[in-house]
N, C-alpha and C positions, 0 to 999 in steps of 0.2 A: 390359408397358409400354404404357400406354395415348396417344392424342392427344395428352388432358391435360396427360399426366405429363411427356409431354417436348416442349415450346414451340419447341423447334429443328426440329422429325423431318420438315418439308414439305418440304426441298431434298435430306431424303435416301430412297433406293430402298431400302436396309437398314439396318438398325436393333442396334445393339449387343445381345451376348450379354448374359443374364441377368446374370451375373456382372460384365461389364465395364460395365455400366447402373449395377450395385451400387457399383463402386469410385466413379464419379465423381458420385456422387451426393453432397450433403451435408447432406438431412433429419434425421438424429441430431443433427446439429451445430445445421444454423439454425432449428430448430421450435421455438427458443427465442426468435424476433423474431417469432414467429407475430403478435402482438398490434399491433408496431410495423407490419409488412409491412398489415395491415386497415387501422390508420393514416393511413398512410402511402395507400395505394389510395383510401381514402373523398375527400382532400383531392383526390386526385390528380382524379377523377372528379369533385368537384366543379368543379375548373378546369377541365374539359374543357367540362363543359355551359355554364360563363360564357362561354367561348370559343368557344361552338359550333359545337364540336365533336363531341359527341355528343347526341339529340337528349333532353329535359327526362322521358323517360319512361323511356328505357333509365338516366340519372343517378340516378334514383326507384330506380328498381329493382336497380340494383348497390348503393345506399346502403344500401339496406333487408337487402339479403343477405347486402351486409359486416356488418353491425353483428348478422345473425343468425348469422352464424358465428359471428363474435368471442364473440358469449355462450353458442353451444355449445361453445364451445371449454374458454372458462371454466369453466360448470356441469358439465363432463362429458359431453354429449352428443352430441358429436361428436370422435372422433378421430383425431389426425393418421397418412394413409396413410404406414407405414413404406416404403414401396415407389413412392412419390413421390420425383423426383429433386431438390426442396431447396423451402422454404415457399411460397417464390414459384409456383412450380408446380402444388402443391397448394392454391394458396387459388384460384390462377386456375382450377384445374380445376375446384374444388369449386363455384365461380361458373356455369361451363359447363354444368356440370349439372345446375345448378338453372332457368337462365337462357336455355339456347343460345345463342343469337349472341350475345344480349343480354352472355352474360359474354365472350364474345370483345373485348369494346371495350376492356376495361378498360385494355389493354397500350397505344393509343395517345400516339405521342409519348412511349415511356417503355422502356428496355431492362432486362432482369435487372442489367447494369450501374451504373445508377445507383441502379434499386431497393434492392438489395442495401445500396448502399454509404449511403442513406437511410434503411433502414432500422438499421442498425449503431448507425450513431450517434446513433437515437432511442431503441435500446434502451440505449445509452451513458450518455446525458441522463438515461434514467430510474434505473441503476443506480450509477453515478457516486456519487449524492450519500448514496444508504444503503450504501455501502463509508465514504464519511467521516465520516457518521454514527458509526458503527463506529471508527472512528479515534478520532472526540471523544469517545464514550462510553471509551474506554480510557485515552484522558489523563485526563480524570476520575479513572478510578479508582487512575490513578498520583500523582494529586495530593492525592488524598484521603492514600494512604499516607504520600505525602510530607511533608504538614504534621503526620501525627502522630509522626512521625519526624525533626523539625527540629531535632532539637538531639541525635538519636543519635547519637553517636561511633560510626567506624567507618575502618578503613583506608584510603585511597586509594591505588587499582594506577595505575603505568606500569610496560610488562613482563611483566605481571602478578606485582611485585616490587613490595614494602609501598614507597609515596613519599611521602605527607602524610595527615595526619589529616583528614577531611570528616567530613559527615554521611551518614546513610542519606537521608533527607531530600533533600540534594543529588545524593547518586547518583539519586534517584528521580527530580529534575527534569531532572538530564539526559537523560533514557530518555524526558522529555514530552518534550525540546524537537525529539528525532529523529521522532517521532511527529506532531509542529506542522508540521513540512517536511513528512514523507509527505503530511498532509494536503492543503499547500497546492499541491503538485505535482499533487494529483489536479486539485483543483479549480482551475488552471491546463489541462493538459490537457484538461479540460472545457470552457472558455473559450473555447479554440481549436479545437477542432473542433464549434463549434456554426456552423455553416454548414452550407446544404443544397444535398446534390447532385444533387436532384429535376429532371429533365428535362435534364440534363446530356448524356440516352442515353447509347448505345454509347460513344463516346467525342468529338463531334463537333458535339452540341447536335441541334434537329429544326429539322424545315421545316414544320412546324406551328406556328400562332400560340401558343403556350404562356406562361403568366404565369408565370415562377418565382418574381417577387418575392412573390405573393399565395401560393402552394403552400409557400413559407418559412417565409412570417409566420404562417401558419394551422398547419403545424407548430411553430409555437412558436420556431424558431432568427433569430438575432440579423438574420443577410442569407442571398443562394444564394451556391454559391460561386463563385468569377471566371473560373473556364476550364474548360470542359468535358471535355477532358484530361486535368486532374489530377483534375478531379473524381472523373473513373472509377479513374485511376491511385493516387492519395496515396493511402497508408496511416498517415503520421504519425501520427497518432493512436494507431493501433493500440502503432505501436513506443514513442510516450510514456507510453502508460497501463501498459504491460507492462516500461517501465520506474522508471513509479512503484511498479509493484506488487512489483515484484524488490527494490528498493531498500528498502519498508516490510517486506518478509519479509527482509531481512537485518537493517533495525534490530531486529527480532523476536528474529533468532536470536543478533542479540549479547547482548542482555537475555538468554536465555535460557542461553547459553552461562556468564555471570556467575551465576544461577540454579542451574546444573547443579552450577558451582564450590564456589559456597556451601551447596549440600546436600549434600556432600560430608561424612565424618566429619571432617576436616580442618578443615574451614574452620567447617562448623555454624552458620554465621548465618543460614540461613532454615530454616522446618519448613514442608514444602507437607501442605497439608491431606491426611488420607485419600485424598480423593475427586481430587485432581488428581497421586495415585500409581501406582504398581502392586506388586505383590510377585514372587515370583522360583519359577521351576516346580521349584527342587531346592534352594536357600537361604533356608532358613524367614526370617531376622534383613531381609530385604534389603525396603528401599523407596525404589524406583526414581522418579527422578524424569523418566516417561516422556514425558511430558505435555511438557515442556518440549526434551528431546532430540527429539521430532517435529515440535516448531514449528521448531527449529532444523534438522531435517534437511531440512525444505520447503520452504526456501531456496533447494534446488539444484532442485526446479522451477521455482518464477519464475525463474534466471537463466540455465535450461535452455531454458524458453520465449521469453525475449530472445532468446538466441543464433539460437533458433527461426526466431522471426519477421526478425531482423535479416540472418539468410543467405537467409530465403526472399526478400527483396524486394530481395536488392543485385545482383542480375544480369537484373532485371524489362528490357525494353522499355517505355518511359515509355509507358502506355495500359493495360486491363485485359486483365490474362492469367488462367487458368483455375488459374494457380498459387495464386493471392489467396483463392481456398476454403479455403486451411489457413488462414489468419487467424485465426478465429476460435476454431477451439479451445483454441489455447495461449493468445489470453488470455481467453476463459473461464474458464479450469484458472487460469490464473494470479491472476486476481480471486475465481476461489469460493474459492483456496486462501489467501488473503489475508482477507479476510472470515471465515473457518473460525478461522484462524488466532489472529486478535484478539481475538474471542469467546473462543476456547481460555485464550488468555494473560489476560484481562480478568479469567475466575472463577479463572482461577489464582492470577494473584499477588493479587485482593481477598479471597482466605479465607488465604494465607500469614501463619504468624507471624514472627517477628525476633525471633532471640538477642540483644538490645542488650548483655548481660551481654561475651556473645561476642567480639562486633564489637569493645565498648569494651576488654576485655582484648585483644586483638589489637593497637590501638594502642600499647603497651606494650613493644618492644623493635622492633626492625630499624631505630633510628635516624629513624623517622617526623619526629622534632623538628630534623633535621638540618639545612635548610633556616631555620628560625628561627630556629637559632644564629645562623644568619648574617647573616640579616636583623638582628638584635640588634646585631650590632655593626657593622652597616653603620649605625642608628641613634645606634652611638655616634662615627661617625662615620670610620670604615674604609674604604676602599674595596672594592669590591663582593668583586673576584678577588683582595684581601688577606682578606678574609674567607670567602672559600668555602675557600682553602686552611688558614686556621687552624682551621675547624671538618672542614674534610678528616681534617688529623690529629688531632684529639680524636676522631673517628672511629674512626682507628686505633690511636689509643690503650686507646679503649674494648673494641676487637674483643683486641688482644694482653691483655687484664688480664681477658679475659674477661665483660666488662660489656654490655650490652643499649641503654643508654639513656646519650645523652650526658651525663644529669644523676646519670648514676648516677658522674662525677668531681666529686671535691673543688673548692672554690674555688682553691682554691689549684694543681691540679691542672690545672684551667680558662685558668688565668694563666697557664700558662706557655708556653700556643701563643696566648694573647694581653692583656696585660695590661687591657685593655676589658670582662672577664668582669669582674660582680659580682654582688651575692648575688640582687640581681632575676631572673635569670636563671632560677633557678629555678621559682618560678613564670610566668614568661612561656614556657615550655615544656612546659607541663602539657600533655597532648593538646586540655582542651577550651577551654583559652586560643590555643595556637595556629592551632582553628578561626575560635574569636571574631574570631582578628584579622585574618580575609583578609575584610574589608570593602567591599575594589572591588567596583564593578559586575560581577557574573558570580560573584562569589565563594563560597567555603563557609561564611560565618558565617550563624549560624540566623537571622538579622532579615534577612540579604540573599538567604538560599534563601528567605524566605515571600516577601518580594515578587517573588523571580523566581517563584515560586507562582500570587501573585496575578495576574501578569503572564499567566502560561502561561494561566490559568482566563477572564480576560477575550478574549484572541486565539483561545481556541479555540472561545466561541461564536458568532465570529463567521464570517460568510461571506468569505474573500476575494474582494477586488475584481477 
């Protein structure tokens, strides 16, 4: 454990065991803001010198050897000491080294405290917006499916109990529209923690002349942020993103769970490509749709890493604790698994085929039309719960004679749980008429899935406000 490596070691006469150096260390974790923390320092060290605070030649010279790290870092030519106690550490040492005193200054007016929590959210800033990238490119490819599919017949579940006829089409738009919220939650969460907590220190502000407004605006964030306290203390952020990201891996894994269903020999209305299967180490016939059951089983990381993060911060003392180093990895884990995720599901379901044959025979008995009896003769002019119970018992009627489909009774047959059946009836029940006619706004007919289509397609290139 060198000077460098541990920024604290000058108030202390002993120095932690190898091991115990190791546990509290957290370089695996944050040598991933390495670029942010350079950042982050360059701007930092330029306010100092406008302030002067530090003199115009040592500013030269820590600029010049931040921006040569940063590119060895990059190119490969320099890498980060695993045995460095966390990046901040290591880039200041690596400063020292090059520098002497000269890299000693860099820390003024500025605590690992805020550093840390400055750096976070510029590597935030930067990755935020290629997760929803990620997002948009998947609605795409859900919409695309959707519009070729707008006039599929196929079941609609509550219960997962056959209830009304829709299309694939429409099921597909609904799986955009959970996707359209993921999105805009990110980019929400994004919004609000664009504030910097740059010079914020320890937890208490300095007594040094410091511009935070200018060390803001030059990181690129909206304002600084307004209490120095929270500055160091708030983790919001962290718990919002990690709860957008839980949330986006659960609408994953209900798609996926529907997915699982339909690949079933049962159910047979999708075929996943080859290449988004698996086959089986002692069941020649079998192809697994694994690909799908892992998006849905990684669920229970993001909402394992909420939980995570939501019991590490609920017993904090409002200021920064040394507790706040887990942060990060759960939602790291929790964003690469989200991002992995999308991707995964993205090539899945855009090489999937569709049994439409399937889906549309499936519409074909469990009383799917049950519901448009009704409506039928609430048009003839019945009231609502006189008519659910007349088509109640033609229901039961149909189930005792052994019949499938309401229209598989006579007219006459019909008339006698209510004289308001006529021969129209018949066709107004067909499956792909009873689509047709859910016309509302929101609904299953194919003219009103493409514009809720068109709709999803225009909001999703766009940036929320």
């Amino acid at each position: 454990m060198s000077e460098t490596t541990a920024l604290w070691s000058g108030r202390f006469a002993e120095k932690p065991e190898t091991q115990a150096f190791a546990f509290q260390s957290s370089i695996t974790v944050d040598k991933r803001l390495a670029q942010d923390d350079i950042r982050g320092s360059r701007v930092h060290v330029a306010m100092l010198e406008k302030q002067g605070l530090i003199p115009p030649e040592t500013a030269a010279a820590l600029d010049k050897e931040l921006l040569a790290i940063a590119e060895e870092l990059e190119n490969g030519s320099l890498h980060i000491d695993p045995s460095a106690e966390d990046i901040h550490s290591f880039i200041e040492g690596e400063l020292t080294r090059r520098l002497g005193d000269a890299g000693r200054a860099v820390h003024a007016g500025r605590s690992r405290n805020d550093q840390v929590a400055v750096d976070f959210r510029l590597y935030l800033k930067r990755t935020i917006p290629a997760l929803c990238d990620e997002t948009r490119e998947t609605v795409i490819v859900l919409l695309d499916k959707a519009e070729q599919y707008a006039e599929a017949i196929m079941p609609g579940y509550t219960h997962l109990q056959r209830a009304q006829p829709v299309t694939l089409g429409f099921h597909l738009a609904a799986w955009a529209c959970g996707l359209k919220r993921d999105r805009e939650r990110f980019f929400d969460a994004l919004n609000r923690l664009d504030e910097c907590p740059l010079g914020a220190g320890a937890l208490a502000g300095s007594g040094l002349p410091l511009d935070r407004a200018t060390t803001a605006k030059r990181l690129g964030f909206k304002r600084p942020t307004l209490n120095a306290m929270d500055s160091v203390a708030d983790r919001d952020f962290v718990l919002e993103l990690a709860s957008a990201a839980a949330i986006t891996q659960t609408h994953l894994s209900r798609f996926c769970e529907d997915i699982v269903i339909w690949a079933s020999e049962e159910f047979k209305f999708i075929d996943l490509s080859e290449k988004w299967s698996t086959g089986s180490s002692i069941m020649p016939q079998k192809k697994n749709p694994d690909f799908a059951e892992l998006i849905r089983g990684k669920a229970g990381r993001t909402t394992g890493n909420l939980v995570a993060l939501l019991t590490l911060v609920k017993g904090l003392p409002y200021a920064y604790n040394k507790d706040l180093q887990e942060d990060k990895e759960s939602l790291f884990d929790s964003l690469d698994t989200v991002a992995l995720c999308l991707r995964m599901f993205r090539g899945m379901i855009g090489s999937a085929a569709f049994n439409t044959e399937r889906m549309a025979d499936a519409c074909c008995g469990g009383f799917l039309e049950a519901t448009d009896a009704a409506d039928y003769l609430v048009r003839k002019g019945l009231p609502f719960r006189k008519a659910h119970e007349a088509t109640a018992l033609v229901v039961r009627d149909c189930i005792d004679a052994g019949q499938r489909r309401v229209v598989d009774r006579t007219l006459e047959q019909l008339k006698e749980r209510s004289p308001l059946f006529d021969a129209d009836v018949y066709d107004m029940l067909a499956p792909l008429a009873c689509v047709r006619a859910r016309k509302t706004l929101g609904g299953a007919a194919p003219d009103e899935a493409r514009r809720q289509i068109a709709e999803l397609r225009k909001d999703i290139e766009n940036v929320p406000s």
